[in-house]
PDB file of N, CA, C and O in Angstrom:
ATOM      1  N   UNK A   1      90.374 -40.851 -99.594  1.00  0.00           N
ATOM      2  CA  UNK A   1      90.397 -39.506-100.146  1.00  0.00           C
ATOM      3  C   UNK A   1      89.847 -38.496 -99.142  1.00  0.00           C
ATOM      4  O   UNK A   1      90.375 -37.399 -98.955  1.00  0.00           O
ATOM      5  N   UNK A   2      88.747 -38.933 -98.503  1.00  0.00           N
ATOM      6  CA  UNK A   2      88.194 -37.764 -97.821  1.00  0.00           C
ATOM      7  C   UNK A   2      89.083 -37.210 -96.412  1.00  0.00           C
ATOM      8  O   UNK A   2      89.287 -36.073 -95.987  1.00  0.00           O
ATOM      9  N   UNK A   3      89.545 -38.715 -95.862  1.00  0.00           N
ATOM     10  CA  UNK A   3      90.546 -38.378 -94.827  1.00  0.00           C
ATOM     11  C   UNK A   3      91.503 -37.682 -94.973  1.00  0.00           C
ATOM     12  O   UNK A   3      91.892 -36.911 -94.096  1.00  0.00           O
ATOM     13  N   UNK A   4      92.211 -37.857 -96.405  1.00  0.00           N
ATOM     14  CA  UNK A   4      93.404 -37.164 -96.825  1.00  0.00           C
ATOM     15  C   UNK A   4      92.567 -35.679 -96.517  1.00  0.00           C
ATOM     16  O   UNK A   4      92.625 -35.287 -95.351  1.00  0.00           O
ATOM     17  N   UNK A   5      91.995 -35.054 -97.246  1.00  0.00           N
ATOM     18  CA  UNK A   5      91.389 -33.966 -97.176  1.00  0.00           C
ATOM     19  C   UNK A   5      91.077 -33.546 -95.818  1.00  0.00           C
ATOM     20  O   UNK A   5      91.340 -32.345 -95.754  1.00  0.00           O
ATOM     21  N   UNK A   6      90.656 -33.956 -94.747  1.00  0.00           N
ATOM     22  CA  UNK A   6      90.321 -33.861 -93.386  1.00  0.00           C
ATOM     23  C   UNK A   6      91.214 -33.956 -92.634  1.00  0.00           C
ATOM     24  O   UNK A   6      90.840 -33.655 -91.501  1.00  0.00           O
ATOM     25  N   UNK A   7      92.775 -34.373 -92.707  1.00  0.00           N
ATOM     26  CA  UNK A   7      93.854 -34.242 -92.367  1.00  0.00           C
ATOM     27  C   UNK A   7      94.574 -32.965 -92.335  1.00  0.00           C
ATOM     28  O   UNK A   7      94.953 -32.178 -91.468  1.00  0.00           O
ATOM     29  N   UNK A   8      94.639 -33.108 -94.245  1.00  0.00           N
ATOM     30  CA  UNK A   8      94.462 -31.387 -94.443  1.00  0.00           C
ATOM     31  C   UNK A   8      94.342 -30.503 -93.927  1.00  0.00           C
ATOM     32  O   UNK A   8      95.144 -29.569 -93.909  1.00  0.00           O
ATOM     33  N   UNK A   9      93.185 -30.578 -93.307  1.00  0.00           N
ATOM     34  CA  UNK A   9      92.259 -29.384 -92.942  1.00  0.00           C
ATOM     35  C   UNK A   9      92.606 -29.241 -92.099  1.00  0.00           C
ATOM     36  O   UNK A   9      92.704 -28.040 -91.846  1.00  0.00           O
ATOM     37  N   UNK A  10      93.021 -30.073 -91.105  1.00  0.00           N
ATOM     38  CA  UNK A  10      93.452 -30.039 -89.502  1.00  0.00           C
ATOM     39  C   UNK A  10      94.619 -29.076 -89.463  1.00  0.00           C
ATOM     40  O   UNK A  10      94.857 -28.015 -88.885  1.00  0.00           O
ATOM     41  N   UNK A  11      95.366 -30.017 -90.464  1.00  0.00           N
ATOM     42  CA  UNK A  11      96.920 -29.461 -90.242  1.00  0.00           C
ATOM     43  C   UNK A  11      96.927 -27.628 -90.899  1.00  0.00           C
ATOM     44  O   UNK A  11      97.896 -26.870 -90.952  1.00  0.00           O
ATOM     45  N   UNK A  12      95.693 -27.397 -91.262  1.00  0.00           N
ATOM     46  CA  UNK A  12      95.844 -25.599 -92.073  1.00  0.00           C
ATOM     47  C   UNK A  12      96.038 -25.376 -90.644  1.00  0.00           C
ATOM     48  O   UNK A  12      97.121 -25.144 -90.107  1.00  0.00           O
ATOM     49  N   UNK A  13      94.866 -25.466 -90.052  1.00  0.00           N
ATOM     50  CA  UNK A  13      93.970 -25.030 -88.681  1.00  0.00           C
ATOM     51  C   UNK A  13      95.072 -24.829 -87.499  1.00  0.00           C
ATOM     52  O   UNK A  13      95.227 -23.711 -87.009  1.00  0.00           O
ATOM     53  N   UNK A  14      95.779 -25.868 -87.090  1.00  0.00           N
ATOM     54  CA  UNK A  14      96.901 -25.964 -86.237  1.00  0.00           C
ATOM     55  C   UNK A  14      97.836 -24.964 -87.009  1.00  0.00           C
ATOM     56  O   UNK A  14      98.015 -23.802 -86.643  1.00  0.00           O
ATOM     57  N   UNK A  15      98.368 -25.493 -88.028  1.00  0.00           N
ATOM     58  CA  UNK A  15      99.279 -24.368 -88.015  1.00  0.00           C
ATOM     59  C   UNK A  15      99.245 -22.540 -88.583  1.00  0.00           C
ATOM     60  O   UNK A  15     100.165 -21.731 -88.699  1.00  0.00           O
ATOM     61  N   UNK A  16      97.553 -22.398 -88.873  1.00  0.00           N
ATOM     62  CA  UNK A  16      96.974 -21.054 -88.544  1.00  0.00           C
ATOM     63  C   UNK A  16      97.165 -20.691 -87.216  1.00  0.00           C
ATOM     64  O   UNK A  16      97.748 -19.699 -86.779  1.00  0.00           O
ATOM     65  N   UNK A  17      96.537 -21.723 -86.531  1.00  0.00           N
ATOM     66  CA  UNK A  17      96.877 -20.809 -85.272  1.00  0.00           C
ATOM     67  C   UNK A  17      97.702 -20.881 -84.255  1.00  0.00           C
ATOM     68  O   UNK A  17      97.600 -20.276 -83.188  1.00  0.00           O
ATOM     69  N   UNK A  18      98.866 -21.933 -84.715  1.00  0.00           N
ATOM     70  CA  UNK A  18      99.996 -21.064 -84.324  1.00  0.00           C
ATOM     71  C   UNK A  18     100.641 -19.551 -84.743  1.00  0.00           C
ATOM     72  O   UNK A  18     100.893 -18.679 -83.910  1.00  0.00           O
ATOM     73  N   UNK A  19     100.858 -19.416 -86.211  1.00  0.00           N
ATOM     74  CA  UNK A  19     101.031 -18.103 -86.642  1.00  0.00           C
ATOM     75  C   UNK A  19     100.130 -17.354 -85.739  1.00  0.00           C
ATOM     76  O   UNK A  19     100.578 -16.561 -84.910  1.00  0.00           O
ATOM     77  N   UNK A  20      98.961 -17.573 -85.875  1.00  0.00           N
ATOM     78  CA  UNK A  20      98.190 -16.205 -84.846  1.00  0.00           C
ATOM     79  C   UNK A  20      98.739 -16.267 -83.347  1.00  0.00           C
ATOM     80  O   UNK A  20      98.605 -15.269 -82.640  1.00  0.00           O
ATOM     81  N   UNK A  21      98.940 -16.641 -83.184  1.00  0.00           N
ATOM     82  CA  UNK A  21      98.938 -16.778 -82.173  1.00  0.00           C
ATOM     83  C   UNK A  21     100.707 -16.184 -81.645  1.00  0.00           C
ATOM     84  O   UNK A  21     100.933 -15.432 -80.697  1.00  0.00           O
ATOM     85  N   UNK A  22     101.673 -16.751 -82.518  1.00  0.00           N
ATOM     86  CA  UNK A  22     103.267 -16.054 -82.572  1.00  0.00           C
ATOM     87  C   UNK A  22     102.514 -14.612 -82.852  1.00  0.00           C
ATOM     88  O   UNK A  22     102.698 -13.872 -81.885  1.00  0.00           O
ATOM     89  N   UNK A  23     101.978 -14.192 -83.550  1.00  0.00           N
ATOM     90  CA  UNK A  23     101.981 -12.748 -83.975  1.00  0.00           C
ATOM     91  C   UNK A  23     101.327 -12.067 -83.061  1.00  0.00           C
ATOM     92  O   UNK A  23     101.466 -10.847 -82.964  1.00  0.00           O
ATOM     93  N   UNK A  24     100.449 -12.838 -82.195  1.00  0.00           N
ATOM     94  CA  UNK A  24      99.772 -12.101 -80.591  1.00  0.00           C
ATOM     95  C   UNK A  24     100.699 -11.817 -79.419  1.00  0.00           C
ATOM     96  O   UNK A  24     100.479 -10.873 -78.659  1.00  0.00           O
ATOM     97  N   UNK A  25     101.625 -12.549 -79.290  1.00  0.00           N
ATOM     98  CA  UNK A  25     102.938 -12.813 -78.611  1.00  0.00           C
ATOM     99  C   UNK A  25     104.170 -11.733 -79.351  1.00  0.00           C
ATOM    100  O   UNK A  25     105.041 -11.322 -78.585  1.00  0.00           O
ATOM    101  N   UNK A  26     104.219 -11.336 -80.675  1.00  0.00           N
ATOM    102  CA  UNK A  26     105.109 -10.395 -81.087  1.00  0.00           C
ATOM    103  C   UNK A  26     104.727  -9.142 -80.447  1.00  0.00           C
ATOM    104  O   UNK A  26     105.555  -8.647 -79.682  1.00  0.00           O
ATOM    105  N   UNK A  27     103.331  -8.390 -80.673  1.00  0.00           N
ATOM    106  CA  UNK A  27     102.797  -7.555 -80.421  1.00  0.00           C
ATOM    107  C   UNK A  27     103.044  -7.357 -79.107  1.00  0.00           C
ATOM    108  O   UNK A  27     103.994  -6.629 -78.820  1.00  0.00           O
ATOM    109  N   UNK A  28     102.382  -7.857 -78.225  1.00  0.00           N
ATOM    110  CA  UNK A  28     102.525  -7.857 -77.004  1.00  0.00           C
ATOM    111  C   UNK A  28     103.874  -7.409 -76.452  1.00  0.00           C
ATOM    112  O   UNK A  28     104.099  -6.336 -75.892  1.00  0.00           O
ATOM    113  N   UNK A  29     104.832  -8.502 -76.723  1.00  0.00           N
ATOM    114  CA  UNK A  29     106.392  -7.899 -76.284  1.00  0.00           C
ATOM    115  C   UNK A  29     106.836  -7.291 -76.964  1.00  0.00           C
ATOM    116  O   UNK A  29     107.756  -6.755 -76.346  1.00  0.00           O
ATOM    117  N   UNK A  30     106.832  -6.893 -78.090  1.00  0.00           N
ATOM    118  CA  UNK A  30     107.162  -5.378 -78.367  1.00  0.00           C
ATOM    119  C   UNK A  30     107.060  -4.161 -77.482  1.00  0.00           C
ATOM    120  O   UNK A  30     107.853  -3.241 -77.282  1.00  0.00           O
ATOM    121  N   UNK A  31     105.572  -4.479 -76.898  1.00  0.00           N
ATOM    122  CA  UNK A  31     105.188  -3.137 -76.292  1.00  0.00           C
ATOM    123  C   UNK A  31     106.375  -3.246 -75.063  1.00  0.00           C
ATOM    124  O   UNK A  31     107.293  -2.505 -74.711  1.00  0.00           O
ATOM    125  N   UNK A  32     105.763  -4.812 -74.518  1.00  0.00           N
ATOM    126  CA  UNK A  32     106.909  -4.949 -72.852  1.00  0.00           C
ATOM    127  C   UNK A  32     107.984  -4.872 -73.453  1.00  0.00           C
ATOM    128  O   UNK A  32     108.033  -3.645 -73.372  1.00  0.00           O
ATOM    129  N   UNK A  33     108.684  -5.066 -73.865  1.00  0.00           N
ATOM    130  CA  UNK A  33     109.853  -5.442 -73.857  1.00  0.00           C
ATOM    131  C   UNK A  33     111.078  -4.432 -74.820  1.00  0.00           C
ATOM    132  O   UNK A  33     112.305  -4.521 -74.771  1.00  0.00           O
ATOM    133  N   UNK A  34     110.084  -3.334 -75.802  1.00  0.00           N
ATOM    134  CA  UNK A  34     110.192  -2.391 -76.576  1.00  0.00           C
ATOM    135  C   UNK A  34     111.521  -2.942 -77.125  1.00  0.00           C
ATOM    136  O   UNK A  34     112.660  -2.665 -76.747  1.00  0.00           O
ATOM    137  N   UNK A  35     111.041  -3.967 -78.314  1.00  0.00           N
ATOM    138  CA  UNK A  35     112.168  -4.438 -79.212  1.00  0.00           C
ATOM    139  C   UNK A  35     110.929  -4.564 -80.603  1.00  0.00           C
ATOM    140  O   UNK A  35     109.774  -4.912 -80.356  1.00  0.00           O
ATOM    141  N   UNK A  36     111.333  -4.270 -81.858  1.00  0.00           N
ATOM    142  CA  UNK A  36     110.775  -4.480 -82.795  1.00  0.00           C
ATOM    143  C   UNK A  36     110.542  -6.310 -82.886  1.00  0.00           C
ATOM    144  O   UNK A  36     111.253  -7.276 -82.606  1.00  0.00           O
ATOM    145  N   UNK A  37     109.116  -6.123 -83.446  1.00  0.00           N
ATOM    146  CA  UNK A  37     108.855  -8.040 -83.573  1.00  0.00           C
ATOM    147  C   UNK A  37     110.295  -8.561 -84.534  1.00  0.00           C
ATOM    148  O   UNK A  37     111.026  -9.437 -84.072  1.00  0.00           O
ATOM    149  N   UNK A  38     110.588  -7.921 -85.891  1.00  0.00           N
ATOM    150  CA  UNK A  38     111.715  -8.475 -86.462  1.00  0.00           C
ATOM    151  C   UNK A  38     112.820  -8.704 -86.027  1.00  0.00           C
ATOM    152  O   UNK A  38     113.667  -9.064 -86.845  1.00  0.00           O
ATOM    153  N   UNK A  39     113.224  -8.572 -84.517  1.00  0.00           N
ATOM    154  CA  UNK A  39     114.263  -8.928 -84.156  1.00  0.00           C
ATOM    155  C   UNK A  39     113.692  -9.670 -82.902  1.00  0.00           C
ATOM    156  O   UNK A  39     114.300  -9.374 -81.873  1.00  0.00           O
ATOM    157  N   UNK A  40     113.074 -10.209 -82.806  1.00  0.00           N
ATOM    158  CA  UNK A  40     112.728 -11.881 -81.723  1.00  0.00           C
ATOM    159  C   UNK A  40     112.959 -12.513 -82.145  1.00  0.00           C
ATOM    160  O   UNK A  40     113.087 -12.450 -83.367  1.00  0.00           O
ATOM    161  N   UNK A  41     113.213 -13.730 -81.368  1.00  0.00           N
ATOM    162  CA  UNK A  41     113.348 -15.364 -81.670  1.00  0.00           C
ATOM    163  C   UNK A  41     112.259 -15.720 -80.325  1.00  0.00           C
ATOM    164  O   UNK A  41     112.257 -15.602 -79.099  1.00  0.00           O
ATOM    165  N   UNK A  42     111.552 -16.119 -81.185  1.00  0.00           N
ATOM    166  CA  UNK A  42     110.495 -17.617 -80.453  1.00  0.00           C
ATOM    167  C   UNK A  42     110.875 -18.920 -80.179  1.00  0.00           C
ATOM    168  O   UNK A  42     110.887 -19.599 -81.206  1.00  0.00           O
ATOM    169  N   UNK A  43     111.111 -19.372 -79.427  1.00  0.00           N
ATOM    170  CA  UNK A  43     111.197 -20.718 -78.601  1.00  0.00           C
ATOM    171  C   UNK A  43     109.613 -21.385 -78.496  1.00  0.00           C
ATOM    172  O   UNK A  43     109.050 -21.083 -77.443  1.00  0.00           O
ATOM    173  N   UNK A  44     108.923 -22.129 -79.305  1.00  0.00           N
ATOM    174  CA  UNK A  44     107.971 -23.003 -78.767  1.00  0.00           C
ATOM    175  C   UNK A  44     108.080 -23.719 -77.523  1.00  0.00           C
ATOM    176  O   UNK A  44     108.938 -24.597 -77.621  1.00  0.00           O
ATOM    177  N   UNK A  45     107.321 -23.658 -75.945  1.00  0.00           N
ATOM    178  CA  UNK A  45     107.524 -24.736 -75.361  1.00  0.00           C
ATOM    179  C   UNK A  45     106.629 -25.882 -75.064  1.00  0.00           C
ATOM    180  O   UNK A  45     106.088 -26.048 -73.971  1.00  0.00           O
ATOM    181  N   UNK A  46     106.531 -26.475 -75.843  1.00  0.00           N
ATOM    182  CA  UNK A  46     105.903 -27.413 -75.847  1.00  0.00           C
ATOM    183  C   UNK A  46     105.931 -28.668 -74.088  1.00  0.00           C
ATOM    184  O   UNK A  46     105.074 -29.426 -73.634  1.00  0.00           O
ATOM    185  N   UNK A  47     106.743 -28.459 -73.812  1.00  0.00           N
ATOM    186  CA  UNK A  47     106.813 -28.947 -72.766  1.00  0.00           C
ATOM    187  C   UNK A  47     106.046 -28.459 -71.251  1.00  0.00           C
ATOM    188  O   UNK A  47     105.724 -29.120 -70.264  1.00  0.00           O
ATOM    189  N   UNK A  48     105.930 -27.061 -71.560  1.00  0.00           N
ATOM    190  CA  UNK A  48     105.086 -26.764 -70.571  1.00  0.00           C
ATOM    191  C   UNK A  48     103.629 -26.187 -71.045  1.00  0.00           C
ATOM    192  O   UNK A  48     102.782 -26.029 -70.166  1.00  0.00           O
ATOM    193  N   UNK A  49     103.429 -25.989 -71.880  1.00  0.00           N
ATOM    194  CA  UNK A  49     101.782 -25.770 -72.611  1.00  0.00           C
ATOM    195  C   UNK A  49     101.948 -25.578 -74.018  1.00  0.00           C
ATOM    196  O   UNK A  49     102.775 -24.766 -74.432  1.00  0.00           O
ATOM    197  N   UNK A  50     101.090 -26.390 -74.946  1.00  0.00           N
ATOM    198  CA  UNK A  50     101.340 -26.221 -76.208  1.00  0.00           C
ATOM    199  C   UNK A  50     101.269 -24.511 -76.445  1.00  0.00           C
ATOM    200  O   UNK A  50     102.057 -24.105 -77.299  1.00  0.00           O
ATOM    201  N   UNK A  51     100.847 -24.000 -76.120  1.00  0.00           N
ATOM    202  CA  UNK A  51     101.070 -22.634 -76.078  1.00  0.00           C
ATOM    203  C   UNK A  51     101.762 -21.484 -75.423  1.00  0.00           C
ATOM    204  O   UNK A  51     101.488 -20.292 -75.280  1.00  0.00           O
ATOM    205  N   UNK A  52     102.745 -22.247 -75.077  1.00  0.00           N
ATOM    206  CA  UNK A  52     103.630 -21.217 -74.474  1.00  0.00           C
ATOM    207  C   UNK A  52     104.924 -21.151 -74.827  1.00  0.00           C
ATOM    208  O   UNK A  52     105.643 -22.121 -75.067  1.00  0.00           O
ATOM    209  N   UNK A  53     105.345 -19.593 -74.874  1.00  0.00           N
ATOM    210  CA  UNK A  53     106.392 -19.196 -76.062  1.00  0.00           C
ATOM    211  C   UNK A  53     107.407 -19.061 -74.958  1.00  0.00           C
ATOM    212  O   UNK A  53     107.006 -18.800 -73.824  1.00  0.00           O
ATOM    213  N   UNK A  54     108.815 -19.233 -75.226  1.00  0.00           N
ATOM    214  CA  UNK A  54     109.801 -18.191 -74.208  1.00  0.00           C
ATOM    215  C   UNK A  54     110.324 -16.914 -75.930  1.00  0.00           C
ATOM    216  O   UNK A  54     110.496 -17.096 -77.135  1.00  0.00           O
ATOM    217  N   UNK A  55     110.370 -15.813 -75.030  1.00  0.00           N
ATOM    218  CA  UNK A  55     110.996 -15.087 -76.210  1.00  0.00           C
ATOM    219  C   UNK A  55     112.580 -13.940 -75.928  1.00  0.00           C
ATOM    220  O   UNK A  55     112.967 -13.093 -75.123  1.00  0.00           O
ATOM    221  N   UNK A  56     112.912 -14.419 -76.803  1.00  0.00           N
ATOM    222  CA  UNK A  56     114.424 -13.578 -76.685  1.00  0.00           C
ATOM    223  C   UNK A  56     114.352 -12.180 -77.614  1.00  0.00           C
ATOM    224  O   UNK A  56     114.382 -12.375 -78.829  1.00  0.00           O
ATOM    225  N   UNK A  57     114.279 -11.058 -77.245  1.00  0.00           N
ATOM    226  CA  UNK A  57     113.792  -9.568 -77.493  1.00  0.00           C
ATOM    227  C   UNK A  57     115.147  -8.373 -77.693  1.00  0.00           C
ATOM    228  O   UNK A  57     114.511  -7.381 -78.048  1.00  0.00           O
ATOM    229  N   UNK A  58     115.642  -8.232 -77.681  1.00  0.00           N
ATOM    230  CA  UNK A  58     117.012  -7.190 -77.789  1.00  0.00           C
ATOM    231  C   UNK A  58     117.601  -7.843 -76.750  1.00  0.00           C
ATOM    232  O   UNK A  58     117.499  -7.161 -75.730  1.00  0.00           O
ATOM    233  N   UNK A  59     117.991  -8.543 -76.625  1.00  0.00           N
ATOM    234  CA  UNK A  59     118.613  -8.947 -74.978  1.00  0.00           C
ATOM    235  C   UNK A  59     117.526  -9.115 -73.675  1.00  0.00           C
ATOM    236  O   UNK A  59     117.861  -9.377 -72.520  1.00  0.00           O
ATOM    237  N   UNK A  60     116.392  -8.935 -74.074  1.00  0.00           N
ATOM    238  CA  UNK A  60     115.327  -9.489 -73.120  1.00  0.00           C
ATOM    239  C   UNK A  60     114.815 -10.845 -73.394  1.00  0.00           C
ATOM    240  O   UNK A  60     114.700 -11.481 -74.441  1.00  0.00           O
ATOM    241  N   UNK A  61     114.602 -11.047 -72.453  1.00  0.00           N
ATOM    242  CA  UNK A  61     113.537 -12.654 -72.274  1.00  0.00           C
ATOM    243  C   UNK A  61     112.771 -12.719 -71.524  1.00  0.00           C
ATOM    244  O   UNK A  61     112.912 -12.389 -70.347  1.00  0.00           O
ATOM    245  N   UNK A  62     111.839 -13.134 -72.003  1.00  0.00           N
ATOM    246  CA  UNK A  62     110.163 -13.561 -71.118  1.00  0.00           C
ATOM    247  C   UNK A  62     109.525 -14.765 -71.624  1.00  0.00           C
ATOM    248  O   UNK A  62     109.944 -15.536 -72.487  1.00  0.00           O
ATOM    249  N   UNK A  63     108.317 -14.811 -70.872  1.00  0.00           N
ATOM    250  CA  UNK A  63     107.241 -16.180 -71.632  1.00  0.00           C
ATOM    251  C   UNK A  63     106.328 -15.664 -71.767  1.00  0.00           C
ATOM    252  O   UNK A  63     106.078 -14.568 -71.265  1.00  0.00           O
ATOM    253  N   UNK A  64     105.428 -16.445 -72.626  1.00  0.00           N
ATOM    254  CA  UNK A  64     104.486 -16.153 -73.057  1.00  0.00           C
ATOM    255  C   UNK A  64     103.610 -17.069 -72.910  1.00  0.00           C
ATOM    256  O   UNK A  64     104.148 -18.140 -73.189  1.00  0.00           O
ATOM    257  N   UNK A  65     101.742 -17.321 -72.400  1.00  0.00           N
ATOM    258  CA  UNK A  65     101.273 -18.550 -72.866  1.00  0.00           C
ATOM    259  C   UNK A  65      99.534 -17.630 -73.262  1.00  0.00           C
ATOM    260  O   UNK A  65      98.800 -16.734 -72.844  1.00  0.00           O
ATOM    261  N   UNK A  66      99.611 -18.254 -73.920  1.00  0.00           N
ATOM    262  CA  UNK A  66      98.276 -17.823 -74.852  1.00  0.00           C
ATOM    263  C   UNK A  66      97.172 -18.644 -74.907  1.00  0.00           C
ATOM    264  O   UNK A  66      97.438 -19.845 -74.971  1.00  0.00           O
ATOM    265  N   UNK A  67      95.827 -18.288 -74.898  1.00  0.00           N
ATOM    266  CA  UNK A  67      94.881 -18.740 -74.574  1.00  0.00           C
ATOM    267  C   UNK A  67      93.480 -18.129 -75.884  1.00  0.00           C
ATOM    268  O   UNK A  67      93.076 -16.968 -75.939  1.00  0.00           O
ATOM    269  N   UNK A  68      93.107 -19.009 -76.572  1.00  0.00           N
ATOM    270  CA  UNK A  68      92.136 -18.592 -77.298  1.00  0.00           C
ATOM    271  C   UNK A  68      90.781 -17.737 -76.858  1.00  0.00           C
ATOM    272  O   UNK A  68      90.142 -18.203 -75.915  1.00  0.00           O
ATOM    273  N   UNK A  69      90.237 -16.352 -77.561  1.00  0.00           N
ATOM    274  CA  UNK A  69      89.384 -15.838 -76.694  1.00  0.00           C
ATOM    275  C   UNK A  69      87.972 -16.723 -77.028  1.00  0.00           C
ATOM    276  O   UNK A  69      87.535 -17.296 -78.026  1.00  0.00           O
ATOM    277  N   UNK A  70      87.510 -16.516 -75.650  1.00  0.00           N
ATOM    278  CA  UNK A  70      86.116 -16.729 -75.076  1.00  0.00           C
ATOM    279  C   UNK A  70      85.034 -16.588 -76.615  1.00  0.00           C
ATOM    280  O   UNK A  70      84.286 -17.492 -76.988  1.00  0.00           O
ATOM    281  N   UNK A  71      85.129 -15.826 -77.015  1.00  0.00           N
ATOM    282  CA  UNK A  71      83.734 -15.125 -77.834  1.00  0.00           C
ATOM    283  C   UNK A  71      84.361 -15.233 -79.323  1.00  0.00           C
ATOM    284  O   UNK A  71      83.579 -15.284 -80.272  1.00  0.00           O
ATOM    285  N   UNK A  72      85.566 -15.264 -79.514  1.00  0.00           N
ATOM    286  CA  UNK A  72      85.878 -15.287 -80.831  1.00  0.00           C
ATOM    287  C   UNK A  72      87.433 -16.057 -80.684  1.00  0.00           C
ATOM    288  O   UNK A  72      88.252 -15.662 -79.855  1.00  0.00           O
ATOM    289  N   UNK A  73      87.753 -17.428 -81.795  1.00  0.00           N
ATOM    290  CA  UNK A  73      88.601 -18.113 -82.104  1.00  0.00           C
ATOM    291  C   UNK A  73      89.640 -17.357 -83.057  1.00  0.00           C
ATOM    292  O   UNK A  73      90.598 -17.939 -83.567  1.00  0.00           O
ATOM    293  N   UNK A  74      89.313 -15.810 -83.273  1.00  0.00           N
ATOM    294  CA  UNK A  74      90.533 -15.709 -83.968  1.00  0.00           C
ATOM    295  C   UNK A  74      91.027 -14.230 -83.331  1.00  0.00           C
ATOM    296  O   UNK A  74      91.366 -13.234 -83.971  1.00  0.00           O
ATOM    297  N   UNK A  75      90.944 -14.445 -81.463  1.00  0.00           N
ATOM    298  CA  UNK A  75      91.799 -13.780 -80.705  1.00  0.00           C
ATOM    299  C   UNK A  75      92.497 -14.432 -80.046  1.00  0.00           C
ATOM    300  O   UNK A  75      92.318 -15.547 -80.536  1.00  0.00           O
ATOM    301  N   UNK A  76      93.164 -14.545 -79.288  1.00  0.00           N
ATOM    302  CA  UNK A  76      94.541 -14.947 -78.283  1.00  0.00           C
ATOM    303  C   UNK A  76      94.409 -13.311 -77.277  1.00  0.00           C
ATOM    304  O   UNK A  76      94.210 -12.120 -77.515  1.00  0.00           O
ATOM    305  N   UNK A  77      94.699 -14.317 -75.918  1.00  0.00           N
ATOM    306  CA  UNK A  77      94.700 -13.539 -74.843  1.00  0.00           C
ATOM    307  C   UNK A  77      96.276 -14.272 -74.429  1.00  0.00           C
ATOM    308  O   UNK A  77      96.370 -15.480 -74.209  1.00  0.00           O
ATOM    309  N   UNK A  78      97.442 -13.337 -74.370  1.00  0.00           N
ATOM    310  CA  UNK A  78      98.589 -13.818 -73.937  1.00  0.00           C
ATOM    311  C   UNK A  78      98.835 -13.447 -72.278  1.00  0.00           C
ATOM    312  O   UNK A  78      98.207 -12.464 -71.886  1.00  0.00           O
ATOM    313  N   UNK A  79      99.383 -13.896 -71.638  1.00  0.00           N
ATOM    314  CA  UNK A  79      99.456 -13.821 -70.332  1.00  0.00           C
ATOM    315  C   UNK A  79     101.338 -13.647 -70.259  1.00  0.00           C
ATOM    316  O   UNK A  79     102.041 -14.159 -71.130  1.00  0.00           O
ATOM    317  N   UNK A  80     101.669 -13.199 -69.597  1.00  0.00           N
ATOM    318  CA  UNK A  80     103.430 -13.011 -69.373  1.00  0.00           C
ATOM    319  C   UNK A  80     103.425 -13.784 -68.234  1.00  0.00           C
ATOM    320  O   UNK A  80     102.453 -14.015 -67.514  1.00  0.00           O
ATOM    321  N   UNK A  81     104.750 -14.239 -68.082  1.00  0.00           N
ATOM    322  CA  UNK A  81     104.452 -16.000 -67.193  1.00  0.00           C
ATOM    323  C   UNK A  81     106.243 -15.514 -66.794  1.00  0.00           C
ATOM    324  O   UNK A  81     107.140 -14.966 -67.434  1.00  0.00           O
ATOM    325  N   UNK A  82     106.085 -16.158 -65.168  1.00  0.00           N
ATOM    326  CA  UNK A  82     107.423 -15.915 -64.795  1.00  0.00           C
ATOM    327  C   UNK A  82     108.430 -16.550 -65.400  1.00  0.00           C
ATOM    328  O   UNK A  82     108.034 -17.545 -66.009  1.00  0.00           O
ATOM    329  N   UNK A  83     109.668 -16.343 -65.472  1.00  0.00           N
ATOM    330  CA  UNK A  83     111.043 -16.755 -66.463  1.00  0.00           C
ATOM    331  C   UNK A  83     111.301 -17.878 -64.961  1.00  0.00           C
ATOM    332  O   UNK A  83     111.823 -17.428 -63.942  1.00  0.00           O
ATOM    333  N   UNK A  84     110.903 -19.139 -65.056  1.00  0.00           N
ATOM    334  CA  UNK A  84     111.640 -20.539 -64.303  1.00  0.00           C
ATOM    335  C   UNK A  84     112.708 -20.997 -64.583  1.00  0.00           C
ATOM    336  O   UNK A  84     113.056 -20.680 -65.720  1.00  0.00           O
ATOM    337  N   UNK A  85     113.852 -22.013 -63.705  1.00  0.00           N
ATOM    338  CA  UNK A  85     114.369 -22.384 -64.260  1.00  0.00           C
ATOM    339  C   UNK A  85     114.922 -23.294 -65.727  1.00  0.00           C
ATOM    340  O   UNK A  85     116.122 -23.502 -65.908  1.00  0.00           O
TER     341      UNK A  85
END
């Protein structure tokens, strides 16, 4: 029982902060990329950092990789990351 519950808990946590973390990454390229967040698509890439987004914007694309802040766990510091092959 308690594990079930502590599983739980994990899985809120992870997938809290992914949402925070997509919504630190909306903001952001909005500004660069001046496309409203409701019209992105997020790409998770898991392959190159659990935290790093590629995002498709009005016809723009960039990356994204995000980093929890220093002093407080419920900021994200996103970094814009060159478009690789």
């Amino acid at each position: 029982m308690l594990r079930s519950v502590l599983v739980a808990a994990s899985m809120a946590v992870v997938l809290s902060a992914c949402v925070d973390t997509e919504s630190f990454i909306r903001v952001r390229a909005a500004r660069e990329l001046q496309c409203p967040p409701d019209q992105m698509v997020l790409v998770p890439r898991p392959d190159l950092t659990p935290n790093t987004y590629d995002v498709n914007a009005c016809g723009r694309q960039a990356r994204y990789t995000c980093a929890r802040g220093y002093y407080s766990s419920s900021e994200a510091i996103c970094v814009r990351e060159p478009m690789g092959p």
